[in-house]
C-alpha positions as CSV (number, residue, x, y, z in Angstrom):
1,X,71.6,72.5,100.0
2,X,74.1,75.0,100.5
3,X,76.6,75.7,103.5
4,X,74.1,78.5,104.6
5,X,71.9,75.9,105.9
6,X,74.5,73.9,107.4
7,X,75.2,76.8,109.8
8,X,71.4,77.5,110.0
9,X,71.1,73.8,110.8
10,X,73.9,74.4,113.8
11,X,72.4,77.5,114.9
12,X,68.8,75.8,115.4
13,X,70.0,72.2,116.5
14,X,68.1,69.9,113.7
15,X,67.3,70.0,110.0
16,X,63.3,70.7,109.4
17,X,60.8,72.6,106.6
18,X,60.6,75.2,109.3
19,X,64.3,76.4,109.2
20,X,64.2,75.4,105.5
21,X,61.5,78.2,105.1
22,X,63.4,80.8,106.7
23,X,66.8,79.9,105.2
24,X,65.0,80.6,101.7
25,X,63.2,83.7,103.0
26,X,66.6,84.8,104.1
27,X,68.3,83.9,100.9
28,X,65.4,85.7,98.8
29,X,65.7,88.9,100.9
30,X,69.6,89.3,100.2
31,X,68.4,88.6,97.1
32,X,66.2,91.1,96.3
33,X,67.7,94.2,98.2
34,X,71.4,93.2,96.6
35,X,73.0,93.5,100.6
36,X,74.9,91.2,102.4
37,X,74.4,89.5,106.0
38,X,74.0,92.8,108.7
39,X,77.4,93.5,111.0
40,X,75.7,96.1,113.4
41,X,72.0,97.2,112.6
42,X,71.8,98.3,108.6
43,X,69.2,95.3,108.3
44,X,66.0,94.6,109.8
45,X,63.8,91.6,110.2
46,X,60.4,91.7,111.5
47,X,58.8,88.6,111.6
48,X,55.2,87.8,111.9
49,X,55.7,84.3,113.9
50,X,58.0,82.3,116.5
51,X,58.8,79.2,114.1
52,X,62.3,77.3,113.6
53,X,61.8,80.1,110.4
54,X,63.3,82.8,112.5
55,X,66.2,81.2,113.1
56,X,67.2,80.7,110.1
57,X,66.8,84.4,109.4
58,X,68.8,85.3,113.0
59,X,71.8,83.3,111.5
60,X,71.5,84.1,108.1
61,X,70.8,87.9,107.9
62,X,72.6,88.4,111.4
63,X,69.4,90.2,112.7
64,X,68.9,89.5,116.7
65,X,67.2,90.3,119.7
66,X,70.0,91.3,121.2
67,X,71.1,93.6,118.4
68,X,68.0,95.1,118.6
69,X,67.1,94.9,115.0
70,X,64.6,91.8,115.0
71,X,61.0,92.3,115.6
72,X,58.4,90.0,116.9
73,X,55.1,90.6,115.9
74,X,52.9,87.6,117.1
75,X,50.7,87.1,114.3
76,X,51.4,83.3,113.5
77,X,51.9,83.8,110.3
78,X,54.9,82.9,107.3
79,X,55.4,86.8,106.8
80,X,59.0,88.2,107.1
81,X,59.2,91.5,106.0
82,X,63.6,92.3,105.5
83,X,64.5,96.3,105.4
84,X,67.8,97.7,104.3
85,X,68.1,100.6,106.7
86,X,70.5,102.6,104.5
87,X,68.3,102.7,101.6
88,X,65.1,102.0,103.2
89,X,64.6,99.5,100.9
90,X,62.0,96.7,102.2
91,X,60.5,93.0,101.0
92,X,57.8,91.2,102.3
93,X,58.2,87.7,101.5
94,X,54.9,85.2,102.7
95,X,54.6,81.3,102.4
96,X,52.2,80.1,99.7
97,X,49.7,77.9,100.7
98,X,51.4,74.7,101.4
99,X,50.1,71.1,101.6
100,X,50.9,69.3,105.2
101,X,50.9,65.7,105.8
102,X,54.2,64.5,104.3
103,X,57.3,63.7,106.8
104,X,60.0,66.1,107.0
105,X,62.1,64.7,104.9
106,X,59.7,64.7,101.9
107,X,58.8,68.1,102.4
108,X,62.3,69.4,102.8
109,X,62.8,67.4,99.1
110,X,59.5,68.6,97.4
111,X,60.5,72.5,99.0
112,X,64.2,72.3,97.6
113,X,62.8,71.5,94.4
114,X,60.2,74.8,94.3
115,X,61.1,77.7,92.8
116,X,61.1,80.9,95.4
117,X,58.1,82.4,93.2
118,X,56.4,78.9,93.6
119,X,57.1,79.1,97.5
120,X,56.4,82.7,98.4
121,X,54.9,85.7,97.4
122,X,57.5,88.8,97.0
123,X,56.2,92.1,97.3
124,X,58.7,94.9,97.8
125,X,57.0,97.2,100.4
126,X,57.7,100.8,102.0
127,X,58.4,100.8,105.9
128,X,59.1,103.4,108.2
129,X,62.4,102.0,109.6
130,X,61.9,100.8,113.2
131,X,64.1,102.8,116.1
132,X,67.5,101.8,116.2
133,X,68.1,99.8,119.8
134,X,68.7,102.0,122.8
135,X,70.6,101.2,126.0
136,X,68.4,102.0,128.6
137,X,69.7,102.6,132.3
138,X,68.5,99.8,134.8
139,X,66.9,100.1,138.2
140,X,66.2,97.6,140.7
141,X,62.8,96.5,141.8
142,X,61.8,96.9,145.2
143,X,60.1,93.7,145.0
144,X,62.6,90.3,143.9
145,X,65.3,93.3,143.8
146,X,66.1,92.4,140.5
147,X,68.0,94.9,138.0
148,X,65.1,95.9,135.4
149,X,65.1,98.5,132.4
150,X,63.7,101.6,133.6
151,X,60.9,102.0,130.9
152,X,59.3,98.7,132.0
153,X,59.0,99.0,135.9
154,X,55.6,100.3,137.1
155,X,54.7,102.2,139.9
156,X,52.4,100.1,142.9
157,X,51.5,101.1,146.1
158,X,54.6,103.7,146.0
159,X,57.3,100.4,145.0
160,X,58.8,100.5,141.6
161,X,57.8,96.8,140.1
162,X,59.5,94.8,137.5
163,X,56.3,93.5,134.7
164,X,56.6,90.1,136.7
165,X,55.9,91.5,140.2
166,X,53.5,94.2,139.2
């Protein structure tokens, strides 16, 4: 395995057939839309579960939360779809069906051995591109008093609420 996974691997804390998976799907992607790892927002990962996968993908294709140019769609599924935003180029890359009940270790061996058409399904897709992130101004609740994003308080009893306290 390559030094890509090595900094996956220090990223997520442990080597496992989760991180594996996204370190391919990550690998693939650049692959198949010929970029490299994002600096600022040009690419953009939505992925369709909250496995060790995605972190893989956050280190590897330099798409974040915090960037704002990761998405989250809680589907529990092996689906990662990777868009170029400057040529609005896009793959959707899901896990074949893949046989549990061996340890880690022996599926990490029998995966690295797999070819990516053995592992996943490639399909290149057409997205619209997602918004780039916005900086929104924060206010505080008149509840915990807490500095919260102004799109997500609501309105109670005449109080501005964070989610939480509404």
């Amino acid at each position: 395995m390559e030094a890509d996974f090595d900094r996956a691997v220090a990223f997520h804390g442990h080597r496992c057939p989760g991180l594996y998976i996204g370190y391919r799907v990550a690998k693939l992607a650049l692959e198949e839309l010929g970029i490299k790892r994002a600096e600022d927002e040009e690419i953009v990962s939505i992925v369709e579960n909250s496995s060790c996968a995605v972190d893989a993908i956050q280190s590897m294709l330099g798409t974040t939360f915090g960037k704002g140019n990761l998405y989250f769609k809680d589907y529990g599924k092996h689906v990662y779809t990777i868009m170029n935003r400057r040529d609005g180029k896009a793959v959707r890359i899901s896990l074949i069906e893949f046989k549990r009940g061996r340890s880690k270790k022996e599926t990490l061996k029998l995966m690295s051995k797999l070819s990516d058409r053995d592992l996943f399904d490639v399909k290149h897709v057409s997205i619209a591109p997602p918004p780039e992130a916005e900086i929104y101004k924060s206010d505080k609740c008149e509840v915990c008093g807490e500095p919260t994003m102004e799109i997500r308080l609501r309105m109670k009893n005449g109080k501005l609420m964070c989610i939480p306290c509404f």
